[in-house]
C-alpha positions as CSV (number, residue, x, y, z in Angstrom):
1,X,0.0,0.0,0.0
2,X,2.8,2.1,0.7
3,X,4.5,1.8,-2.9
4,X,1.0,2.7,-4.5
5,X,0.8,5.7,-2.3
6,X,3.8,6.9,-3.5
7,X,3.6,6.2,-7.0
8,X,0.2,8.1,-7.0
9,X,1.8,10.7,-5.3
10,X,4.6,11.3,-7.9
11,X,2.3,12.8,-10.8
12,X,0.8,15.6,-8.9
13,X,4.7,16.7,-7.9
14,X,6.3,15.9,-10.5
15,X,7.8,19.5,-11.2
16,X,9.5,19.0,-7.2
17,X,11.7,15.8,-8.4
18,X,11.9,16.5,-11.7
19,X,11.8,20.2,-12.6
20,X,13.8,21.3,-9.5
21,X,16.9,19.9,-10.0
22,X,17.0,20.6,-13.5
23,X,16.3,24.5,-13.5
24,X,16.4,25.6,-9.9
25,X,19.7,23.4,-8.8
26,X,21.2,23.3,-12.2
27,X,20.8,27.1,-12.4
28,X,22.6,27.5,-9.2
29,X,26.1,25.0,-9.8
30,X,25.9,26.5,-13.4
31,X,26.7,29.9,-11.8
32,X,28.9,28.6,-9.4
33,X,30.9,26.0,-11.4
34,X,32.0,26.1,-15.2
35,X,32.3,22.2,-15.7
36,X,29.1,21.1,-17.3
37,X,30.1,17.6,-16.0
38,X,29.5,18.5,-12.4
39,X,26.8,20.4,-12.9
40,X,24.7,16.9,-14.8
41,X,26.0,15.1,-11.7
42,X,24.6,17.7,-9.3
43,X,21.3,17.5,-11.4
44,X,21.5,13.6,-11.4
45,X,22.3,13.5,-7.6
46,X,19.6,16.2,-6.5
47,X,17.1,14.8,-9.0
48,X,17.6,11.3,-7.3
49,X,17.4,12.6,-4.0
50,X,14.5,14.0,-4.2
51,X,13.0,11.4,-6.0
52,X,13.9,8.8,-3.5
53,X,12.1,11.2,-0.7
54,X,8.7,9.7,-1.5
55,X,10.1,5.8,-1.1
56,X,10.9,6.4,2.1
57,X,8.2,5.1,4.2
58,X,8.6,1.9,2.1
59,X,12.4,1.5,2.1
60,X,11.8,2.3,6.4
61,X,9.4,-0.7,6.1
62,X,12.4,-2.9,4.8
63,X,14.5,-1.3,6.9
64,X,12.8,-2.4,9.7
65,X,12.4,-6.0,8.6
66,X,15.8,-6.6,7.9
67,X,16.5,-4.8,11.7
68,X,14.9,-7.5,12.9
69,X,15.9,-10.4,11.1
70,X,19.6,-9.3,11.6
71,X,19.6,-7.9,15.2
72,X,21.5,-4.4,13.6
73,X,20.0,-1.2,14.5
74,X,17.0,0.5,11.8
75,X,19.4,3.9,11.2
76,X,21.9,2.2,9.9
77,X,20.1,-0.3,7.6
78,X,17.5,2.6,6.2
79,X,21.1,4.4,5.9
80,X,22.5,2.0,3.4
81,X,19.4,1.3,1.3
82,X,18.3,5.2,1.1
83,X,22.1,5.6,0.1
84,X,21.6,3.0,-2.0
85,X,18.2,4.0,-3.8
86,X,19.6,7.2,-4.3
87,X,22.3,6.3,-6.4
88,X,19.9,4.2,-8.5
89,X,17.9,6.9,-9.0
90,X,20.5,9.3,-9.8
91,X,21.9,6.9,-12.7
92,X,18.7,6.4,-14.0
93,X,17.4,10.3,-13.9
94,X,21.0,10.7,-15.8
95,X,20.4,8.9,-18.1
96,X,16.7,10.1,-18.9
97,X,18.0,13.8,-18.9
98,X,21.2,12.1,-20.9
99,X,18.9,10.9,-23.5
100,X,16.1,13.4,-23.6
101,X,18.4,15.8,-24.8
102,X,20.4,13.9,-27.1
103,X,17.7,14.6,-29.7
């Protein structure tokens, strides 16, 4: 139920996980740094980030079965899979933006 939620959730916002980091974020690196390969990565990263925000009520739910099945604290097992979903994310909001405007 939790997964649904958040899936319905991500079309009414999608300018907050998606627009954001592109013009907001991407705006402000671009003025800051002159490598357009850190600025993709900051959009990537951010863009990921935020993303993952709405999965995690779902990633605390496996976090909290794996706490239990393995005796190690929630923190750090929500830690690593957040961490972990947010790279994910990142890659494949890259690659999107990547290919988007490619053509």
């Amino acid at each position: 139920m939790l997964l649904i939620m958040a899936i319905v959730l991500l079309i009414p916002t999608f300018f907050l996980w998606a627009g954001a980091p592109f013009f907001i974020i991407g705006g402000l690196v671009e003025n800051l740094i002159s490598s357009q390969v850190l600025v993709f990565i900051s959009i990537s990263l951010s863009g990921g980030f935020l993303f993952s925000l709405y999965f995690l009520p779902f990633l605390y739910k496996i976090a909290k079965q794996l706490a239990n099945i393995t005796q190690i604290g929630v923190g750090n097992f929500l830690l690593r899979i957040h961490t972990t979903f947010i790279f994910i994310c990142s890659v494949v909001y890259g690659i999107t933006i990547y290919v988007i405007f490619q053509y």
